[in-house]
N, C-alpha and C positions, 0 to 999 in steps of 0.2 A: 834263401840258401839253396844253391844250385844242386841238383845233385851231383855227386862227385862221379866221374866216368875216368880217371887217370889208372885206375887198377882193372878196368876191363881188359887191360891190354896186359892180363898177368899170362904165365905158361901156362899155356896146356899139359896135361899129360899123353905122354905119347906110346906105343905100345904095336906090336905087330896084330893082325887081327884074330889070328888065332887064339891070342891070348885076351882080346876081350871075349871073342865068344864063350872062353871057357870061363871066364870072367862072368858072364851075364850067366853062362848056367847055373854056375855056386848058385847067385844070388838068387834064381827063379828055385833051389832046393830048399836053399835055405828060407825064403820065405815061407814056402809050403811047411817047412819043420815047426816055422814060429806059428803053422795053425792057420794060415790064411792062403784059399787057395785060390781067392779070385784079388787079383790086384785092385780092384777098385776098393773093396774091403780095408787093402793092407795100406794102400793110399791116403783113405782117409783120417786112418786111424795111427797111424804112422809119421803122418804130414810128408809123403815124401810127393813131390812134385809127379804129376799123371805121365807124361811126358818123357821127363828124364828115367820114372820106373818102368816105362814100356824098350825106350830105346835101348837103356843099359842092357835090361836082360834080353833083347833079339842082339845086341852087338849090330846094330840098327848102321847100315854102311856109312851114312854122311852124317853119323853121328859120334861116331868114336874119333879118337885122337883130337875129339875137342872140349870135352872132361876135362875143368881144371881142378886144383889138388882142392877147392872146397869144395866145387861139386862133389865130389867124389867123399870126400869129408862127412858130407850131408848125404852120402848113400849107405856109407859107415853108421850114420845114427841111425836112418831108418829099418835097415836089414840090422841090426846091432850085431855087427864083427868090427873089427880092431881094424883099424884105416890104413893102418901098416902091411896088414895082409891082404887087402885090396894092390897094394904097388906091388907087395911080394909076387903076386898073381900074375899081374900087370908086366913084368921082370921076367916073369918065368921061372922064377924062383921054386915055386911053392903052387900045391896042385888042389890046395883048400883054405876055405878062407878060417878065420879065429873067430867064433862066435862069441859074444857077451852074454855072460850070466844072463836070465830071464827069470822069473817071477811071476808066479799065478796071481791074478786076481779078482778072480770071483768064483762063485763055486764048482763052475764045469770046467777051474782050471785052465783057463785058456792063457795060454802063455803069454806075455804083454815085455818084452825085451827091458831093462832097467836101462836106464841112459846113465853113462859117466858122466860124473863131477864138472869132469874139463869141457863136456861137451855140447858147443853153441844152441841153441836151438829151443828157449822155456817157454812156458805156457802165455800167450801174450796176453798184456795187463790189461786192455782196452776193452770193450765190446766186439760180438764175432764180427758186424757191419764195418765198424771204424777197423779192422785189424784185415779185415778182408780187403779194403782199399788202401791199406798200407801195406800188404805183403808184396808186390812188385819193389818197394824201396827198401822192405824187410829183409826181402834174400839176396837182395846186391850186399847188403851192408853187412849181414852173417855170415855172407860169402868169404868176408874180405875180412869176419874173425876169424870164422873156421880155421883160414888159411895162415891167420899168427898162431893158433892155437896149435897146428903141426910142428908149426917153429917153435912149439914151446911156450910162447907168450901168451899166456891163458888169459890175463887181465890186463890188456892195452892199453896204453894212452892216449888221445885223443890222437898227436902227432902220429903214433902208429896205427890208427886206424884212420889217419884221414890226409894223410900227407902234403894234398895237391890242396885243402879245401879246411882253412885254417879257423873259419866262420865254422864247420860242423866240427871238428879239432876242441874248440872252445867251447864249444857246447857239450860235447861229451865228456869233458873234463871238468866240469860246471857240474854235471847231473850226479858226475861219482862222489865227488862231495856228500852228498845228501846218504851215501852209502845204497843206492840204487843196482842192484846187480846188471852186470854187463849182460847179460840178455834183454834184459826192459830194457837201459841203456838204444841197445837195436832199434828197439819197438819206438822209442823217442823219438830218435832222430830219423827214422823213416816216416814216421809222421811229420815231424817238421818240414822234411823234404818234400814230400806229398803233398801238404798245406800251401810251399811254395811255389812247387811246381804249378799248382792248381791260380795259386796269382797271378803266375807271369803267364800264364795261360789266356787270361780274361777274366772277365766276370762270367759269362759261358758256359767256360769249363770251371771253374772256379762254386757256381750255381751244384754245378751237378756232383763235385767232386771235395769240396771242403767240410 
């Protein structure tokens, strides 16, 4: 099963620069609020991508205006504010972002964001090895929920989640049967992808990667 690359060519979001930089400062505040003052920390513990949480909050010049709306989606769960107030920002709307309730949990109260219901992104079912060489397939495909879950569409169908690629389509409508929450869902079919990529790869890569 190929991976699917038809939705790489979704929108960007777009924004003048002034207003990511003030964009990336919220979020370098608002991290420090939830308690973490070295991003590697908030990184790890977060899952936000090393990367996407350095560039967003410098407003990183060849990196802005290529944020698309899950990126961004998945910047919303890790800083936990409202995704909405990131466009507001974004817009020039609004000069702060909407934090999400948070929740102590352990005794020196360290603040730990709660994640909404709606929102992509659960604890993955597999082993951390097997789930580590699946996350390159994982966050293209949570990508491409996140981005129904703005529209609204919290719990996709295979067709809407796979449009171009009717082989992964069938399989994920196959797995929701079994009542499988649409986040493992993810972790499934980025592993299937990964498994085949790794065939049509060789035995090789395949060896090293299956």
């Amino acid at each position: 099963m190929p991976p699917n690359r038809n939705w790489k060519r979704r929108v960007e979001v777009k924004a003048d620069p002034a207003d990511w930089q003030r964009l990336g400062k919220l979020l370098d505040v608002r991290r420090r609020t939830m308690g973490y003052t070295w991003r590697t920390d908030f990184e790890r513990e977060r899952r936000v991508n090393r990367r996407m949480a350095a560039d967003i909050e410098k407003a990183a010049p060849d990196r802005i205006n290529t944020f698309t709306n899950g990126s961004l989606g998945l910047v919303a769960q890790g800083y936990a504010v409202e995704y909405e107030s990131i466009l507001a920002v974004l817009r020039g709307e609004a000069d702060e972002l909407v934090p999400v309730p948070v929740a102590p949990v352990n005794p020196d109260l360290v603040p730990v964001p709660a994640v909404p219901a709606a929102v992509p992104g659960e604890t993955p079912p597999f082993d951390p090895a097997r789930s580590e060489r699946d996350r390159p397939w994982f966050d293209e495909i949570n990508e491409r929920r996140f981005a129904l879950a703005a529209l609204g569409v919290l719990d996709p169908d295979g067709a809407q989640m796979f449009p171009a690629d009717p082989e992964a389509a069938r399989a994920w409508d196959s797995i929701a049967v079994y009542g499988i929450p649409a986040g493992d869902r993810v972790w499934v079919i980025a592993d299937l992808r990964r498994r085949a990529a790794a065939r049509n790869a060789g035995p090789e890569a395949n060896s090293h990667g299956a």
